[in-house]
Steps between C-alpha positions, in 0.01 A plus 500: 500500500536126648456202283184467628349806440560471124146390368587381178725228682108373627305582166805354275596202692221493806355179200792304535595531870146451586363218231253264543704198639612729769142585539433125525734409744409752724172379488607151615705601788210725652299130480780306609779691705463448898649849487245712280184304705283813646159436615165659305459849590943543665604839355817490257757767411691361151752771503661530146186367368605517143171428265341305799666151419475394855220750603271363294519120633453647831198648446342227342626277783257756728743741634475879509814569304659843442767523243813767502660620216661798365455460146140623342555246195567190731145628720317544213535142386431386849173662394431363243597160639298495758189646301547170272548269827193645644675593820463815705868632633620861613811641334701738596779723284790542777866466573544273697726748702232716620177204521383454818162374679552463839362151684287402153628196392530130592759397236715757296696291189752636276576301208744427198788721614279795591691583812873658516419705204718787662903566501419663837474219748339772741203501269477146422469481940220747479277287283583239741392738796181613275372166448519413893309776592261409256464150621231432746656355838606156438451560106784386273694582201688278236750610278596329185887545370775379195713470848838497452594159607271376164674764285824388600390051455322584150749732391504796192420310160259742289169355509301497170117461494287457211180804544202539270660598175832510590799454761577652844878498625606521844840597634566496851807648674618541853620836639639719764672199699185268429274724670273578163381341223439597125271358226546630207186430268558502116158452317519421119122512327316603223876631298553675806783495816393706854733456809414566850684439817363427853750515811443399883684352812620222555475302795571197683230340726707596790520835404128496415365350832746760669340804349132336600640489851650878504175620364338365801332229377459121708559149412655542162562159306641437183359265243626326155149523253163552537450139670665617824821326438792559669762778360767249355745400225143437312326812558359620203420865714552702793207563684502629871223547724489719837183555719396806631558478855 
């Protein structure tokens, strides 16, 4: 079984990975990001939709939004998320290896380090090739990435984060040649330690924007944060775009 696959990774840590400040900060960038904007009614694919953090905002915003996700517990919180936000938004249990709606979408987005979740690099190209097809002509995705030029600036130190009623450890580590990357989650609370461990690529923005380009797809671009910046010595993410042709 993959990493991902495990359900009590989502149902024992899904709370921490997926809190409320991340919820409010995706909220912000659908207002405010140049790079999220989608006009009332555009149809969105939020592949690795997680408990709807971005789909959500989306919706509200006026867009038809379908979210993507493998895990039940994850979906079923999108449910109940958007039943409280008083939002209407299709889900969809699938892996991402197999989802495909050909010529349905204007923007396809895949956030927080939901892409390269496979040691095969053939299958991480077939999402790639999936979510073209599934693009409308002319329709665009935008990938969101730790990249590896950020992992290598900010370094390994542990990060330690206060949670309600108790503390979340992170521990990153490069492997394989820095071509993946390792957190290592260690969640103390309530007298109690769990550990979990989540693994994916790693990769550069020019290896990024290459694998765009093999899958077919046009005009890729690479961009620093949510405001469009450029992909720099300050980029706080890697985040390519490519058009469908």
């Amino acid at each position: 079984m993959e990493w991902f696959e495990d359900e009590t990774l989502w149902t024992g840590f899904g709370e921490v990975m997926f809190s409320a400040e991340r919820a409010a900060e995706a909220e912000a960038r659908v207002s405010m990001s140049p790079l999220l904007r989608v006009p009332a009614g555009a149809a969105v694919l939020d592949l690795g939709c997680g408990p709807g953090t971005y789909t959500i905002p989306l919706a509200r915003r006026g867009a038809a939004v379908t979210g993507v996700d493998l895990s039940a517990a994850l979906l079923d919180r999108a449910v109940t998320a958007a039943s409280a936000a008083g939002v209407g938004i299709r889900l969809v249990r699938a892996d991402m290896r197999e989802f495909v709606e050909p010529d349905r979408y204007d923007l396809a987005i895949s956030m927080y380090t939901s892409f390269g979740l496979f040691a095969d690099h053939d299958q991480n190209m077939r999402v790639l090739r999936n979510v073209l097809a599934s693009l409308k002509p002319g329709g665009r995705a935008l990938i969101d990435l730790y990249g590896k030029e950020i992992a290598a600036r900010d370094g390994l130190t542990p990060k330690i984060v206060d949670v309600d009623g108790g503390t979340l450890v992170v521990r990153g580590t490069v492997l394989a040649g820095w071509t993946r990357f390792r957190d290592d989650f260690l969640l103390v609370r309530d007298g109690q330690a769990r550990t979990a461990v989540v693994e994916h690529a790693l990769y550069s923005a020019a290896e990024l924007k290459g694998m765009l380009r093999e899958a077919g797809f046009t005009d890729v671009d690479c961009f620093g944060g949510f405001d469009g910046e450029p992909f720099d010595n300050h980029a706080r993410r890697l985040i390519v775009r490519g058009r469908r042709g």
